[in-house]
C-alpha positions in Angstrom: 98.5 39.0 -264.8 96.8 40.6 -261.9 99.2 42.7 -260.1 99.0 43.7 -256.3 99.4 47.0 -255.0 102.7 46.9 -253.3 101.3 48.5 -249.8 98.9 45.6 -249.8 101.6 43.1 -249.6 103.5 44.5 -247.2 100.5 45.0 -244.9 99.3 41.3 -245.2 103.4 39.9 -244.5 102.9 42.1 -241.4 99.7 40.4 -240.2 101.0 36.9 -240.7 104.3 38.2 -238.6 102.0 39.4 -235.8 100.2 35.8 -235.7 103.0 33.9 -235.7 104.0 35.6 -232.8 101.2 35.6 -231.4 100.8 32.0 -231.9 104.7 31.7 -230.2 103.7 33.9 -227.2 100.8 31.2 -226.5 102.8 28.5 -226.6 105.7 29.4 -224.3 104.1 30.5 -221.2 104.9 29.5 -218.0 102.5 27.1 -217.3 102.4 26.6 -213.2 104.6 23.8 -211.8 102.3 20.7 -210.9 103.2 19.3 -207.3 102.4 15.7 -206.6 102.1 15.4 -202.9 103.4 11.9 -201.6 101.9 10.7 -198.6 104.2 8.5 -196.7 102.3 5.5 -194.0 103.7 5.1 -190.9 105.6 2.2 -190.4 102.9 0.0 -188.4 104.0 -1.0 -185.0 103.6 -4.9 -184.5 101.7 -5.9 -181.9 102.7 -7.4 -178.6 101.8 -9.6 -175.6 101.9 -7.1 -172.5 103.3 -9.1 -169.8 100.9 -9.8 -166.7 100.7 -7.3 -164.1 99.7 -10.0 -161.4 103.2 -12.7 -161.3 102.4 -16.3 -160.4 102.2 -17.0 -157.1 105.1 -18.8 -155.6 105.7 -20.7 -152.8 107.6 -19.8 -149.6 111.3 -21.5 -149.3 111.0 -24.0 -147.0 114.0 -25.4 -147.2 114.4 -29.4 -146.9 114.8 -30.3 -143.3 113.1 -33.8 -142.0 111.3 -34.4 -139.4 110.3 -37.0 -136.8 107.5 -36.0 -134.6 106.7 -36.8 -130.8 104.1 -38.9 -130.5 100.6 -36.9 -129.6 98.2 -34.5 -131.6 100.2 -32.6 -134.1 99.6 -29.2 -136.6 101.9 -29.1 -139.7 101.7 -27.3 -142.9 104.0 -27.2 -146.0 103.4 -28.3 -149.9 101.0 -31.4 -150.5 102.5 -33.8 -152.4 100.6 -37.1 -152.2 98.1 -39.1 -150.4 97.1 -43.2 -150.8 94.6 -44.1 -147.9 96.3 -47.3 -145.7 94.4 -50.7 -145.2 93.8 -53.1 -143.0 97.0 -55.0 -144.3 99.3 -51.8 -144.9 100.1 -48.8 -143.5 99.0 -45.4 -146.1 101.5 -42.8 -147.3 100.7 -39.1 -146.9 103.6 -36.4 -147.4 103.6 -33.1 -146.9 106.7 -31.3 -147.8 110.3 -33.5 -147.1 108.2 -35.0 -144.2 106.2 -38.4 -145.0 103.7 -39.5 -142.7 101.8 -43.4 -142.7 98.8 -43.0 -141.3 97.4 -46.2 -140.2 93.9 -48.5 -140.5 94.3 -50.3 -137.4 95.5 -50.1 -134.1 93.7 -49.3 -130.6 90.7 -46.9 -131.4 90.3 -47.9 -134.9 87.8 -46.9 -137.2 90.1 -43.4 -137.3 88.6 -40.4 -139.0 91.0 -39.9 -141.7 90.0 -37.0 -144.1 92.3 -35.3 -146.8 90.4 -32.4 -149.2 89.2 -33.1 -152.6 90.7 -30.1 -153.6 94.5 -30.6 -152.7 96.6 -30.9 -155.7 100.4 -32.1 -155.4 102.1 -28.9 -155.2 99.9 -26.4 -153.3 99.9 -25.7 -149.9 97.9 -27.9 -147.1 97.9 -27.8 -143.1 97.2 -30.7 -141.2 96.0 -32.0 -137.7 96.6 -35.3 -137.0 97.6 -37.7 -134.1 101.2 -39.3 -134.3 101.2 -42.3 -132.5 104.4 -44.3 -130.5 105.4 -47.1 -133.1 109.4 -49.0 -132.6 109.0 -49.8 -136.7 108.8 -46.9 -138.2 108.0 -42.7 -137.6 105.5 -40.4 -137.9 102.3 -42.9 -138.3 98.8 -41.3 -137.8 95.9 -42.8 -136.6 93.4 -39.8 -136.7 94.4 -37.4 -139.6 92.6 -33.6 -141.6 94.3 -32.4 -144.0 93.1 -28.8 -146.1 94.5 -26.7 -147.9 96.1 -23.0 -146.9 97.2 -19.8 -147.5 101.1 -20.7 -149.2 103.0 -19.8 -146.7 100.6 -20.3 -143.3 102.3 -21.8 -140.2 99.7 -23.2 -137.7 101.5 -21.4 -134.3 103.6 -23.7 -132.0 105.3 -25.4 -130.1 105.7 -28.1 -132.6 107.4 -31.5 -131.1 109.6 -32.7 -133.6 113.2 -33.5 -134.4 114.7 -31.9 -137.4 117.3 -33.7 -139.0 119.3 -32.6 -142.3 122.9 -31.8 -143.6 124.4 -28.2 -142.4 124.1 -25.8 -145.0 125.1 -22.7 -142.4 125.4 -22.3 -139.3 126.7 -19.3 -136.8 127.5 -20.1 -133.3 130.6 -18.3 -132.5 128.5 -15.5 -130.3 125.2 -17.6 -129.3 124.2 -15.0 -126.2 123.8 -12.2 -129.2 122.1 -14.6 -131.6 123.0 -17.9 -133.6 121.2 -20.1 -135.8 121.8 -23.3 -137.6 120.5 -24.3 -141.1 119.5 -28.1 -142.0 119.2 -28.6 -145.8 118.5 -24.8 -146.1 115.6 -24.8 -143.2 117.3 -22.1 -140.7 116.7 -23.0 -136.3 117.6 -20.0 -134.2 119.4 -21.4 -131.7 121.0 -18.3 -130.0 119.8 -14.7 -128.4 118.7 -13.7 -124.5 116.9 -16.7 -123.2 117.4 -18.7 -119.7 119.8 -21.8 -119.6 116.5 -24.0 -119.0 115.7 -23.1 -123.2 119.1 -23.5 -124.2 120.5 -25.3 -127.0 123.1 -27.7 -126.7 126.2 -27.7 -129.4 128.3 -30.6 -129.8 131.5 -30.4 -129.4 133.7 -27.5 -131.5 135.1 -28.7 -135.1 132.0 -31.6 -135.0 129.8 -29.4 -136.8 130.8 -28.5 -140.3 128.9 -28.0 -143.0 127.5 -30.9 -144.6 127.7 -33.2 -142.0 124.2 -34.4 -141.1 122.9 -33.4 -137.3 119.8 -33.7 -135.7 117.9 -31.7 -133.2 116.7 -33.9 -130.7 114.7 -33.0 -127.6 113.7 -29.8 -129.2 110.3 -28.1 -129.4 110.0 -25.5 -132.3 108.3 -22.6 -133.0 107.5 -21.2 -136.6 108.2 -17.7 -137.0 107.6 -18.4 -141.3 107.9 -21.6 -143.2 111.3 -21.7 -143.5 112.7 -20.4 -140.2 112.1 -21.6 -136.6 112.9 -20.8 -132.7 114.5 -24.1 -131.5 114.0 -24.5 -127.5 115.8 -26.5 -125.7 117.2 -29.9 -127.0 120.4 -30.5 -128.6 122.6 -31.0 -131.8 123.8 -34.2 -132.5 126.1 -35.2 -135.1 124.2 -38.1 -136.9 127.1 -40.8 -137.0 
């Protein structure tokens, strides 16, 4: 048998220790730590309707007053709400706010120029000259009639001869010399303030007029100072019995 000189084997057990370590060393280092970088989305914001920067336009408060105009030429504005032309057998229907108007085919001066814009639509605003005429049957017929539409809101200026009737929805007349007003169906009549005894308003008697009892304003001429609110001359209440 061959033998081996003893150095020899010890010399060749040290190299295979040195590999193995070597071999160890390699295989536990640190390796660098691997960073996953998440990326989060923002949550989306949902999408919605901004809100108009230009509101409808409304109409003024009128308030629901009626009225019964003096026979002669007339101005009166308010919402349109319908319009059927008369005939020579019936009288037509035109109504412009709470007041309704039936303007007439026949009568002395007939043909009448009677002329409502194509482009009035039941709810906006109109204005409109026309000629009431004396009639023992029934108020506020036209003969002669132009109706256009407005500005919501215009008042053609006064005096406007009418008599406003309606239920009291307020009224102030405990210091009429310093100012006093009262409201028919929400429609206000300033009634008091510094004005000769020739433009005042007569009241009917105290505890007659309570709210909710129906008056009217006879003998009255008014003047607009908006839609809804108007300088009553002269005249007087009455309770409507």
């Amino acid at each position: 048998m061959l033998k081996v000189p003893r150095r020899w084997v010890v010399v060749g057990l040290s190299l295979v220790a040195a590999v193995v370590a070597a071999i160890l060393v390699a295989s536990t280092a640190v390796r660098p730590l691997e960073t996953t970088v998440v990326v989060v989305s923002p949550t989306p914001t949902p999408l919605t309707a901004s809100p108009s920067s230009t509101p409808n336009a409304t109409l003024p408060q009128t308030g629901n007053a009626e009225y019964f105009f003096q026979p002669g030429v007339i101005r009166w504005c308010g919402t349109f709400g319908s319009y059927r032309a008369p005939s020579t057998t019936a009288s037509g229907e035109l109504k412009i706010g709470t007041t309704t108007f039936l303007p007439t085919a026949v009568g002395f001066g007939a043909p009448f120029t009677q002329r409502v814009a194509a482009d009035l639509r039941p709810g906006s605003w109109a204005c409109m000259t026309g000629t009431v005429i004396r009639s023992d049957t029934a108020p506020n017929q036209l003969t002669d009639l132009a109706v256009d539409s407005a500005s919501a809101g215009l008042m053609l200026p006064g005096p406007i001869r009418a008599t406003p009737c309606g239920p009291v929805s307020e009224f102030f007349v405990s210091d009429i010399p310093s100012g006093g007003y009262v409201s028919l169906a929400g429609t206000k009549f300033l009634i008091g303030g510094a004005r000769p005894a020739s433009e005042a308003v007569e009241l009917p008697p105290p505890g007659d007029l309570r709210i909710g009892v129906r008056v009217c304003m006879t003998g009255t001429s008014l003047t607009p100072i908006d839609a809804g609110t108007f300088i009553a001359t002269s005249g007087r209440v009455m309770v409507d019995r």
